[in-house]
Each structure stands twice: as structure tokens, then as C-alpha cells.
VOVEXNU-107698 format. One record per residue (C-alpha): residue number from 0; residue in three letters; chain; x, y, z. Coordinates in steps of 0.25 Angstrom, whole numbers, plus 2048, in hexadecimal, padded with zeros to 3 digits. Example, Ala and Ser with C-alpha at 12.3 -4.5 7.8 and 13.67 -1.06 7.14 Angstrom:
// residues 2
+------+------+-------+-----+-----+-----+
: resi : resn : chain :   u :   v :   w :
+------+------+-------+-----+-----+-----+
:    0 :  ala :     A : 831 : 7EE : 81F :
:    1 :  ser :     A : 837 : 7FC : 81D :
+------+------+-------+-----+-----+-----+
//
This chain:
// residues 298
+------+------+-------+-----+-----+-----+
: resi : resn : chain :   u :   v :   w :
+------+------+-------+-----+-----+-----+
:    0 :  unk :     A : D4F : 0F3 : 1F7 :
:    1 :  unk :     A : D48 : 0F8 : 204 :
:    2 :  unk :     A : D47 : 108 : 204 :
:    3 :  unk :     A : D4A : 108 : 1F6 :
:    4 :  unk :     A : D44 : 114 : 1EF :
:    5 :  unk :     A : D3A : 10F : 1E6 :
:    6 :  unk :     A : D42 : 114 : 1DA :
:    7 :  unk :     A : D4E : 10F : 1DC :
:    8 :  unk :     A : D50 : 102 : 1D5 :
:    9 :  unk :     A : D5D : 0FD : 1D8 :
:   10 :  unk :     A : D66 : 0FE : 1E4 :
:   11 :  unk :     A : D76 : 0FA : 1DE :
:   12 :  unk :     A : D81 : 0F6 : 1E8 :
:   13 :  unk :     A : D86 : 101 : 1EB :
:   14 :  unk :     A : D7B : 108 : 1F0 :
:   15 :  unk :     A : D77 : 110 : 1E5 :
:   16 :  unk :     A : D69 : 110 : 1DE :
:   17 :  unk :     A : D62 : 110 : 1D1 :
:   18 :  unk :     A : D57 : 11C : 1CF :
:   19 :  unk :     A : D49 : 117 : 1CB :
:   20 :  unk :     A : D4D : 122 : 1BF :
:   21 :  unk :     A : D59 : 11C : 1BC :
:   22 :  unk :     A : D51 : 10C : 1B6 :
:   23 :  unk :     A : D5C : 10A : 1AC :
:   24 :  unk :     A : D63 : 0FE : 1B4 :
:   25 :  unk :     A : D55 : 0F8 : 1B9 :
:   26 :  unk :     A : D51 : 0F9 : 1A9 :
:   27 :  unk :     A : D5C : 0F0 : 1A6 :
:   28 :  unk :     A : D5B : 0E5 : 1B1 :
:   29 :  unk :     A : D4D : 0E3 : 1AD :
:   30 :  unk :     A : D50 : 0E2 : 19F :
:   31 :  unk :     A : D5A : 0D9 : 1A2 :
:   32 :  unk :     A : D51 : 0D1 : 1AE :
:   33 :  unk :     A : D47 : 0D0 : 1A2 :
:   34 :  unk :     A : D51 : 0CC : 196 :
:   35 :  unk :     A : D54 : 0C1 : 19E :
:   36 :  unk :     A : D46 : 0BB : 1A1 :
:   37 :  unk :     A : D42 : 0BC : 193 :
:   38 :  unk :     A : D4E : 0B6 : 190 :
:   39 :  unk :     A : D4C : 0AA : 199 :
:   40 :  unk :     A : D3D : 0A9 : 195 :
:   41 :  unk :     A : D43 : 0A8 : 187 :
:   42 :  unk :     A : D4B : 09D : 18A :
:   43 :  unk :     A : D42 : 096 : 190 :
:   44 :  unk :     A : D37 : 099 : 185 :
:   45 :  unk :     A : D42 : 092 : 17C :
:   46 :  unk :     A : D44 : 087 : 183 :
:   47 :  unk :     A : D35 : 083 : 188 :
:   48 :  unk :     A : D34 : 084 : 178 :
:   49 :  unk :     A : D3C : 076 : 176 :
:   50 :  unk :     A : D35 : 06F : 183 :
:   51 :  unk :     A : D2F : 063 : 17E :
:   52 :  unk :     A : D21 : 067 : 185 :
:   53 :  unk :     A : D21 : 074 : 180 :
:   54 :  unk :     A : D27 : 074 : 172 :
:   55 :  unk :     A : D18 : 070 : 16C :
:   56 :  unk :     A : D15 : 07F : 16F :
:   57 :  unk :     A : D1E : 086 : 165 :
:   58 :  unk :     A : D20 : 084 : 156 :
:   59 :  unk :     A : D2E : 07D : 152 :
:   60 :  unk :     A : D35 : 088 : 14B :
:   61 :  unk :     A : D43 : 08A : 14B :
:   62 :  unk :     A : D4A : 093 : 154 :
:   63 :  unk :     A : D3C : 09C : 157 :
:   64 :  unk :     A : D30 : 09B : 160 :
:   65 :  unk :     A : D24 : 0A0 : 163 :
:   66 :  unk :     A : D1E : 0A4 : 171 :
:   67 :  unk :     A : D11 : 0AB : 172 :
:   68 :  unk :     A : D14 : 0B7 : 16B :
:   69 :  unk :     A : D24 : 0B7 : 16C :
:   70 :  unk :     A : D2E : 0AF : 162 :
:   71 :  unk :     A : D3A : 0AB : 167 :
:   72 :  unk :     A : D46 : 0A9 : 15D :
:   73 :  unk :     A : D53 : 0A0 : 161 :
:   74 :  unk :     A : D5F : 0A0 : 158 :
:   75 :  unk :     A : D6B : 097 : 15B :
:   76 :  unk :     A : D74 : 0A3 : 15C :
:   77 :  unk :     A : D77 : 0AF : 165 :
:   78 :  unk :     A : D74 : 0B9 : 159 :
:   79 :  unk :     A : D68 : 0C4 : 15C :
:   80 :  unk :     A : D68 : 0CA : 14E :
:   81 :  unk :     A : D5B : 0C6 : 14C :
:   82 :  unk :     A : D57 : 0CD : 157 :
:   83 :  unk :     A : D5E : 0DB : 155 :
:   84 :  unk :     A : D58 : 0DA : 147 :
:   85 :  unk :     A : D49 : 0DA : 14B :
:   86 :  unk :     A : D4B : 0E3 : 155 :
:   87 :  unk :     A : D51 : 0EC : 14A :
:   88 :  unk :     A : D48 : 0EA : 140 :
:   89 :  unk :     A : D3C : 0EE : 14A :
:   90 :  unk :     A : D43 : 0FB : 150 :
:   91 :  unk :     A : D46 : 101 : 142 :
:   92 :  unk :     A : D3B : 0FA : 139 :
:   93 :  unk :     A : D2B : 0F6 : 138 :
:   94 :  unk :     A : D2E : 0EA : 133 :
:   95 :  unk :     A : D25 : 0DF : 13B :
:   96 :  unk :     A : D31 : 0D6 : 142 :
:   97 :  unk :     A : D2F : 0CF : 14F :
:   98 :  unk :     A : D31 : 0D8 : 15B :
:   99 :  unk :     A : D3D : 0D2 : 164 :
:  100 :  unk :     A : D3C : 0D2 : 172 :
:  101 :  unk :     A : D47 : 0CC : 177 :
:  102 :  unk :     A : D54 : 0C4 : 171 :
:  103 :  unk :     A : D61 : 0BF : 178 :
:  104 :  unk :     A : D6C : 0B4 : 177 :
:  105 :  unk :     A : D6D : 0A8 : 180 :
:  106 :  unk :     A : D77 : 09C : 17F :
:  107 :  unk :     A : D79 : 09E : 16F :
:  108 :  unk :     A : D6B : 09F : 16C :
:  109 :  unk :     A : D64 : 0AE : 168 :
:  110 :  unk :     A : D56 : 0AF : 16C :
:  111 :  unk :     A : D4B : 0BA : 165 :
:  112 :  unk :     A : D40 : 0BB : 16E :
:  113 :  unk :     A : D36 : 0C4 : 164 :
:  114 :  unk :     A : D26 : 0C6 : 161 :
:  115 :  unk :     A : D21 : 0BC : 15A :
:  116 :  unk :     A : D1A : 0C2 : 14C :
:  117 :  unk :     A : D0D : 0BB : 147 :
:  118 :  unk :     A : D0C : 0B9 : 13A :
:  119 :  unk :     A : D0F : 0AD : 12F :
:  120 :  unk :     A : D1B : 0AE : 124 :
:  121 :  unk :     A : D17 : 0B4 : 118 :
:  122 :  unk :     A : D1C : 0A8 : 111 :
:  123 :  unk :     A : D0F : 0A0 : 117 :
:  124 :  unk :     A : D04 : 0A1 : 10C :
:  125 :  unk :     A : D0B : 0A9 : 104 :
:  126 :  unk :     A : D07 : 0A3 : 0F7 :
:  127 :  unk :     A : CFB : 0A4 : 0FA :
:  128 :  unk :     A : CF8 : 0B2 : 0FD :
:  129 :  unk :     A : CF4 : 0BE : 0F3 :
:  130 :  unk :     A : CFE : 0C4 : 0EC :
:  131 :  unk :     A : CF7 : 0D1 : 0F0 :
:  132 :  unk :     A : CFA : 0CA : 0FF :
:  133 :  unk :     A : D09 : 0C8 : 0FB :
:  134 :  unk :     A : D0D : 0D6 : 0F5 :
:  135 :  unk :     A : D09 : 0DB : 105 :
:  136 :  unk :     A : D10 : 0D3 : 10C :
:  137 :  unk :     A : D1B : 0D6 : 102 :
:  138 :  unk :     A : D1A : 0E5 : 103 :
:  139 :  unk :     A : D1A : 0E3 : 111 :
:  140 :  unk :     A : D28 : 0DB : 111 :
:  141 :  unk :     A : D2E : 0E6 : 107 :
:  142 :  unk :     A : D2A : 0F4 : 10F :
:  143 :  unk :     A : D31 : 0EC : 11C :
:  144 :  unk :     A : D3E : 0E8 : 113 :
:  145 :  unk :     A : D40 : 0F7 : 110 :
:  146 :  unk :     A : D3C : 0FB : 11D :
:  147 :  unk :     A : D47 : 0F0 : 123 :
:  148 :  unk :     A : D51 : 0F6 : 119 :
:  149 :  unk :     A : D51 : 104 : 11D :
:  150 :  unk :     A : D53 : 101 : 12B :
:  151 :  unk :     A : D61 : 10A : 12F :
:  152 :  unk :     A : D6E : 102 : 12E :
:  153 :  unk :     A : D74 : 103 : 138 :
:  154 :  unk :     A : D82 : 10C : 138 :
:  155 :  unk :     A : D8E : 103 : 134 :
:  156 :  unk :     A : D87 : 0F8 : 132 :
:  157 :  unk :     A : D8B : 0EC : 127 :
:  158 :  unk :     A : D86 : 0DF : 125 :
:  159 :  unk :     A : D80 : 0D8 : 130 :
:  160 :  unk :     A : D73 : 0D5 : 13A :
:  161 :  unk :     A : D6B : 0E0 : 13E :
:  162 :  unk :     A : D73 : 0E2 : 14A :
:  163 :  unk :     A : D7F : 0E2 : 144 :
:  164 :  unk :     A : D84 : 0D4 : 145 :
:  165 :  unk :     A : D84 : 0C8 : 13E :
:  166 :  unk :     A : D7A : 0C5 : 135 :
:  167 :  unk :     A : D73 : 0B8 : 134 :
:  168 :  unk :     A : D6F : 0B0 : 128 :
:  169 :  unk :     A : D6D : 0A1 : 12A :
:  170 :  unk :     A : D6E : 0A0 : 119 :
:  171 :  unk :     A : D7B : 0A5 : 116 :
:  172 :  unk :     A : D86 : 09A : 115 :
:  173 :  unk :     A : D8F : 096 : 122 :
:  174 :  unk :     A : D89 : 09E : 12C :
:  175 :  unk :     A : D7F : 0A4 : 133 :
:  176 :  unk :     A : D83 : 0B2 : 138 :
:  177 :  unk :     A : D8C : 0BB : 12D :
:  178 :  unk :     A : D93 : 0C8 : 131 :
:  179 :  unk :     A : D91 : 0D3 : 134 :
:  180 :  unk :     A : D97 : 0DB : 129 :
:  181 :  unk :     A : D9C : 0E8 : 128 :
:  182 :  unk :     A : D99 : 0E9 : 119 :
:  183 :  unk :     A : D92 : 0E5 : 10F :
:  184 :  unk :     A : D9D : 0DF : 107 :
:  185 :  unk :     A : DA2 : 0D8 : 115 :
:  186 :  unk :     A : D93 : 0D1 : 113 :
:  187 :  unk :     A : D95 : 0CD : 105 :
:  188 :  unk :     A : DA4 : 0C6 : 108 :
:  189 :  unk :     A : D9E : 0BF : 111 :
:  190 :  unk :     A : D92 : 0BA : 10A :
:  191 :  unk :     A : D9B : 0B6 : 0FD :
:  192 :  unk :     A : DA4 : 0AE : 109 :
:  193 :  unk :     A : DB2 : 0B8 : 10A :
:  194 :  unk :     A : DB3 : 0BA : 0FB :
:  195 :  unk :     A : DB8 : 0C6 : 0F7 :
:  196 :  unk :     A : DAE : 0CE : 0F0 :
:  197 :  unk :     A : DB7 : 0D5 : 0E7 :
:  198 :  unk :     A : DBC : 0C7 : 0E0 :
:  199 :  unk :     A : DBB : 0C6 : 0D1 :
:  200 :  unk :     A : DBF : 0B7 : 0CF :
:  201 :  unk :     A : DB1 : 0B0 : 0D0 :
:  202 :  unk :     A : DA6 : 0AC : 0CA :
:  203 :  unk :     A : D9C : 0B4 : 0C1 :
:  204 :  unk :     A : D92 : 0B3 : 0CB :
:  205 :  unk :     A : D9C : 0B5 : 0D6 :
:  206 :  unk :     A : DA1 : 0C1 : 0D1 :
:  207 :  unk :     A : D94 : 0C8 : 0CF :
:  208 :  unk :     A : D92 : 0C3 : 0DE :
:  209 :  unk :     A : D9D : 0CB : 0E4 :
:  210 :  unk :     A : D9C : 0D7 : 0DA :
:  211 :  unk :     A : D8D : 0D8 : 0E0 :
:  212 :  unk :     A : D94 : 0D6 : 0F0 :
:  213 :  unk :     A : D9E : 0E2 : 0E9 :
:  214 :  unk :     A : D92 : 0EC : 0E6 :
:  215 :  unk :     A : D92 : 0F9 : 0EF :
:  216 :  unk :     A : D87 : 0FD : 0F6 :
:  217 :  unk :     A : D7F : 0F2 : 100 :
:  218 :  unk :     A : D78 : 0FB : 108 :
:  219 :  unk :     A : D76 : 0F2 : 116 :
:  220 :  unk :     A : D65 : 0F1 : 118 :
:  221 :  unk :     A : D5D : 0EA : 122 :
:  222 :  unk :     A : D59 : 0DB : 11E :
:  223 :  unk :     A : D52 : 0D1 : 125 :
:  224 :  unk :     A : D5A : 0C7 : 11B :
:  225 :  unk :     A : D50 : 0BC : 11B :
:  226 :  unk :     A : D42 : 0C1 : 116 :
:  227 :  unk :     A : D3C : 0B3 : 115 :
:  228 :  unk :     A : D2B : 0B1 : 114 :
:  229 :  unk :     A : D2E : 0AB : 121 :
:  230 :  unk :     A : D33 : 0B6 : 127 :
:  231 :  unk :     A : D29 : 0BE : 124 :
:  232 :  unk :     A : D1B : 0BE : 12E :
:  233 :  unk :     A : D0E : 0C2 : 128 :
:  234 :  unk :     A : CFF : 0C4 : 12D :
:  235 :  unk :     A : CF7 : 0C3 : 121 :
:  236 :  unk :     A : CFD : 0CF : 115 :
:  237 :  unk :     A : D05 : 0D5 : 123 :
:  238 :  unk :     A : D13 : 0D2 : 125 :
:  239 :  unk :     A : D15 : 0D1 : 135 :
:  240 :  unk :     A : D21 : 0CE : 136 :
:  241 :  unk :     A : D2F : 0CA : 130 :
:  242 :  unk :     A : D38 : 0C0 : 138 :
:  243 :  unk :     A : D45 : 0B9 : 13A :
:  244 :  unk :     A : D4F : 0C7 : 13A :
:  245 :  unk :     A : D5A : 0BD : 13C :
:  246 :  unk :     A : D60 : 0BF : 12E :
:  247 :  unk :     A : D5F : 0CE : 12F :
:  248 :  unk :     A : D69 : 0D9 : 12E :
:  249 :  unk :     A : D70 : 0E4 : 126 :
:  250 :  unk :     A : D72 : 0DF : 117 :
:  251 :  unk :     A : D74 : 0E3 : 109 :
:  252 :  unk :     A : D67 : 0E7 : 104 :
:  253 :  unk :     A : D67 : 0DA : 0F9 :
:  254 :  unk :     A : D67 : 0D0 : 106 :
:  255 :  unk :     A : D59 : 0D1 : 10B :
:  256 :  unk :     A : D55 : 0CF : 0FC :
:  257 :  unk :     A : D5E : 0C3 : 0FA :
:  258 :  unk :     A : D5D : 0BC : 106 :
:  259 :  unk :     A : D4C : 0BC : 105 :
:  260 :  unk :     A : D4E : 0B6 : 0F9 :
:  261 :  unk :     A : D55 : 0AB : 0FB :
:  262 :  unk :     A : D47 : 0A5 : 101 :
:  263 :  unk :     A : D46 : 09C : 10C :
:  264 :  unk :     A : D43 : 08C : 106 :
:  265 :  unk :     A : D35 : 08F : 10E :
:  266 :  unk :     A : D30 : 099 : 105 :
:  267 :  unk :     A : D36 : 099 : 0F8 :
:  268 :  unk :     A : D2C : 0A2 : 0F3 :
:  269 :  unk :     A : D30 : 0AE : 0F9 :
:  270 :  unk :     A : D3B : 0B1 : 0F0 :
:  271 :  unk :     A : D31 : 0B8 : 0E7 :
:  272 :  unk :     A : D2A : 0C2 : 0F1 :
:  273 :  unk :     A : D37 : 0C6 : 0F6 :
:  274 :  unk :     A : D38 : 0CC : 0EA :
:  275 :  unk :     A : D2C : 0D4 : 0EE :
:  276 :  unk :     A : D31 : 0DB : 0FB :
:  277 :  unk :     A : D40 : 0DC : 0FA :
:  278 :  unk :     A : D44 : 0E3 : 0ED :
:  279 :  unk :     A : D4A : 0D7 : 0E4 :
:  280 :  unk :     A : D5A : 0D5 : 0E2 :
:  281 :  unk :     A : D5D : 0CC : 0D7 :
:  282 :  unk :     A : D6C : 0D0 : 0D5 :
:  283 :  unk :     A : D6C : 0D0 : 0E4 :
:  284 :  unk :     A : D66 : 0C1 : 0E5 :
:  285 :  unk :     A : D6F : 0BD : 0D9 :
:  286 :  unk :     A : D7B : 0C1 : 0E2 :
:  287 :  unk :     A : D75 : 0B9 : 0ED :
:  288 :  unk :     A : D73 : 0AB : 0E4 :
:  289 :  unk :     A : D81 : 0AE : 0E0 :
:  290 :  unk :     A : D88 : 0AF : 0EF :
:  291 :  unk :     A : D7D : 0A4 : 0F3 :
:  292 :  unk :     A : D83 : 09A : 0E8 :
:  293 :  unk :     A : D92 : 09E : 0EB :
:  294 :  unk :     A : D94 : 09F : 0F9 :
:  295 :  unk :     A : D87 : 098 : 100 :
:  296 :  unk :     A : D78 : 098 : 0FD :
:  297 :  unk :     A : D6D : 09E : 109 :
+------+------+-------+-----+-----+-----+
//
């Protein structure tokens, strides 16, 4: 404005004005102006990605693209998780995960704009490397799963994503987001589909099912819930990066063990080393095969 001060940033209405000192309201317009360009470049990113001329640039992979060094991640829902996860996982852990720039909603599609990691999956070659080359990358995985476990629960929380919400877990029976719940035992009624845990008149197998559900004492961790070789990024014997936090939340400690080994068709053989980086469970994955054949297999 003319004869404006040149720290004066704003002149309001009603005649008063923002000191250069006082930016707070100038930090927040701009964040905002710039949320909303990336956000439009985003959206235009996605859909030059399906124009017939252009769509010979990027590989066809589901739901993910790549841009020079920037990965963009579209799911058919309005759910960030994913992103609250990374971002969580990065602040209070050194756990290589993809740093996320930026993530929003638009028209019942979420969008995770984030740095894409180079690397391949560790399941690529893996036959094929040393065993001395395995118990690396495997050492590796194990110090970042007890370093992901002893990051701080946060007070009051139960069952759920990392945020607190719903979790997400495309495997388990009739749909995709479950909970969040308050309590452990909230999570086990719903896995076994409303039965009440404290029945008697069931099955053998049943029965030791729900009297394992009864057992006190789930203390809530960390997990990642699908530690898959194809999650999993390595440069040589270096893990660089673990991926796809979509499944992540605040589990019984049995979970992460359970879920990663219920492998992936792609790479069967990954059921043994996970016996290698997570501490095996097999009461824990006994239970699981049980609830798998009653009330819905992954």
C-alpha cells in the first residue's frame, strides 16, 4: 500500500495493521497459498499420468508413481494414516522410511506425496546372496523392529493406527478399516466376529482360541503389520528403506510377528527369515491359523 512502512505487512479493514514483528498471520497465508499450489500440481501430476501421450513415461503400478525423485501414493479413500505413521516413525525413530512432504484428501481419494527411496526389495536375488549377505540385512531388520517397538505409546491409547484411528488391514475378512479399540480385548471380539470371549461351548480349538484372547497382559507396541520382502528396500547388504506403513499401528506384540508370517504369494520364501528378525511366536501363530480357519483367512 502506498506510504506503508516497509514492516508493516497487512493493512485489515478497519484500519489496523500487522507489525513486521508480529509474521504469525503472513506464516499462515503463505503456508496456506503453498498447500494449495502443490496440491493443484499434485492433481495435475496424477492426471497427466493417465494421458494417453504421457502415460509411456511411468511404470504401471497400482495406486503409486514416480517423478523424478518424488513418489506420489493415491488410495481410493479419504484416510491419511499412512501418512501420520511415517511421519511418526521418522520424528521418534532411525528407521529409514520415506520422508513425506505433503498429503491431503480430495474428492474421496487420499494422496501421499513423499521422497522416493532408491533401492530394490530385498526379496530380488535373495536366493542367491551369501548367507553371510542375509544375516546383515537381517540384523538390520531386527535392531529397527526393537527400535519401532520401544517408540512411546501414546497415553490412552488402544487398538488402532498410529493416529489413533482406524487401522487398515486389506487381509482381514469383510473389510478394510477395523476400529479403533479402547482395549485389547475389544480388538479380539472383533477379530473372532462379536463372540464373547468368555464362552465355553465350542470347539477344542476354539476354546484354546478364546482362552489365549482371555490372557492378561497385551502390552500395545509399535507395528508396521506387514513386514513383506517387498516392503523392504535395500542397496547391496544396506536396508534403505521400509515401505507401505499403511498397515501400521498400535498392536499386541504377537501381531507384527504373525501378520509377517502369513507371506505374501510373491515370496513364499520369506516365512523363514522372519524368523530371523522378529522373535518367533508359535503358540502366537497357532492362534492366528485357528481365528484364520473359523472366522476368515488374510
Amino acid at each position: 500500500m502506498p506510504g506503508m512502512p516497509p514492516n508493516i505487512l497487512f493493512e485489515f479493514c478497519d484500519g489496523t495493521t500487522l507489525q513486521g514483528r508480529n509474521t504469525w498471520v503472513a506464516q499462515i497465508a503463505f503456508e496456506c497459498d503453498c498447500r494449495r499450489a502443490v496440491r493443484t500440481l499434485v492433481l495435475l501430476a496424477v492426471k497427466a499420468r493417465h494421458h494417453k501421450l504421457l502415460r509411456r513415461f511411468w511404470r504401471k503400478q497400482s495406486g503409486l508413481f514416480h517423478i523424478f525423485n518424488i513418489c506420489i501414493k493415491t488410495k481410493p479413500d479419504e484416510n491419511l494414516a499412512e501418512a501420520h505413521a511415517m511421519r511418526f516413525v521418522a520424528s521418534c525413530t532411525s528407521i529409514p522410511v520415506p520422508k513425506v512432504y505433503y498429503a491431503f484428501t480430495y474428492k474421496g481419494v487420499s494422496y501421499i506425496v513423499m521422497r522416493h527411496i532408491k533401492g530394490q526389495v530385498a526379496g530380488h536375488g535373495w536366493s542367491s546372496r551369501t548367507e553371510e549377505s542375509k544375516m546383515r540385512i537381517l540384523d538390520q531388520l531386527r535392531r529397527m523392529i526393537m527400535e519401532l517397538r520401544s517408540a512411546p505409546l501414546p497415553e490412552g491409547a488402544g487398538v488402532s493406527s498410529v493416529d489413533g484411528g482406524p487401522f487398515y488391514d486389506c487381509r482381514l475378512p469383510s473389510r478394510l478399516y477395523w476400529g479403533p479399540y479402547a482395549t485389547v480385548r475389544e480388538f479380539h471380539e472383533a477379530l473372532v466376529d462379536g463372540v464373547d470371549i468368555d464362552t465355553e461351548s465350542v470347539t477344542p480349538d476354539l476354546s484354546e482360541l478364546l482362552e489365549f484372547y482371555r490372557q492378561p497382559g497385551n502390552e500395545l507396541v509399535l507395528t508396521h503389520g506387514d513386514l513383506s520382502s517387498l516392503n523392504i528396500l535395500v542397496q547391496g547388504d544396506a536396508v534403505v528403506g521400509i515401505l507401505d506403513w499403511e498397515t501400521a499401528g498400535w498392536f499386541p506384540a504377537y501381531w507384527e510377528y504373525t501378520c509377517a508370517k502369513y507371506v505374501n504369494p510373491q515370496n513364499p520364501f520369506w516365512a523363514d527369515p522372519v524368523d530371523q528378525f522378529l522373535a518367533p511366536m508359535p503358540q502366537e501363530l497357532k492362534m492366528e491359523t485357528i481365528r484364520c480357519r473359523y472366522f476368515g483367512d488374510f
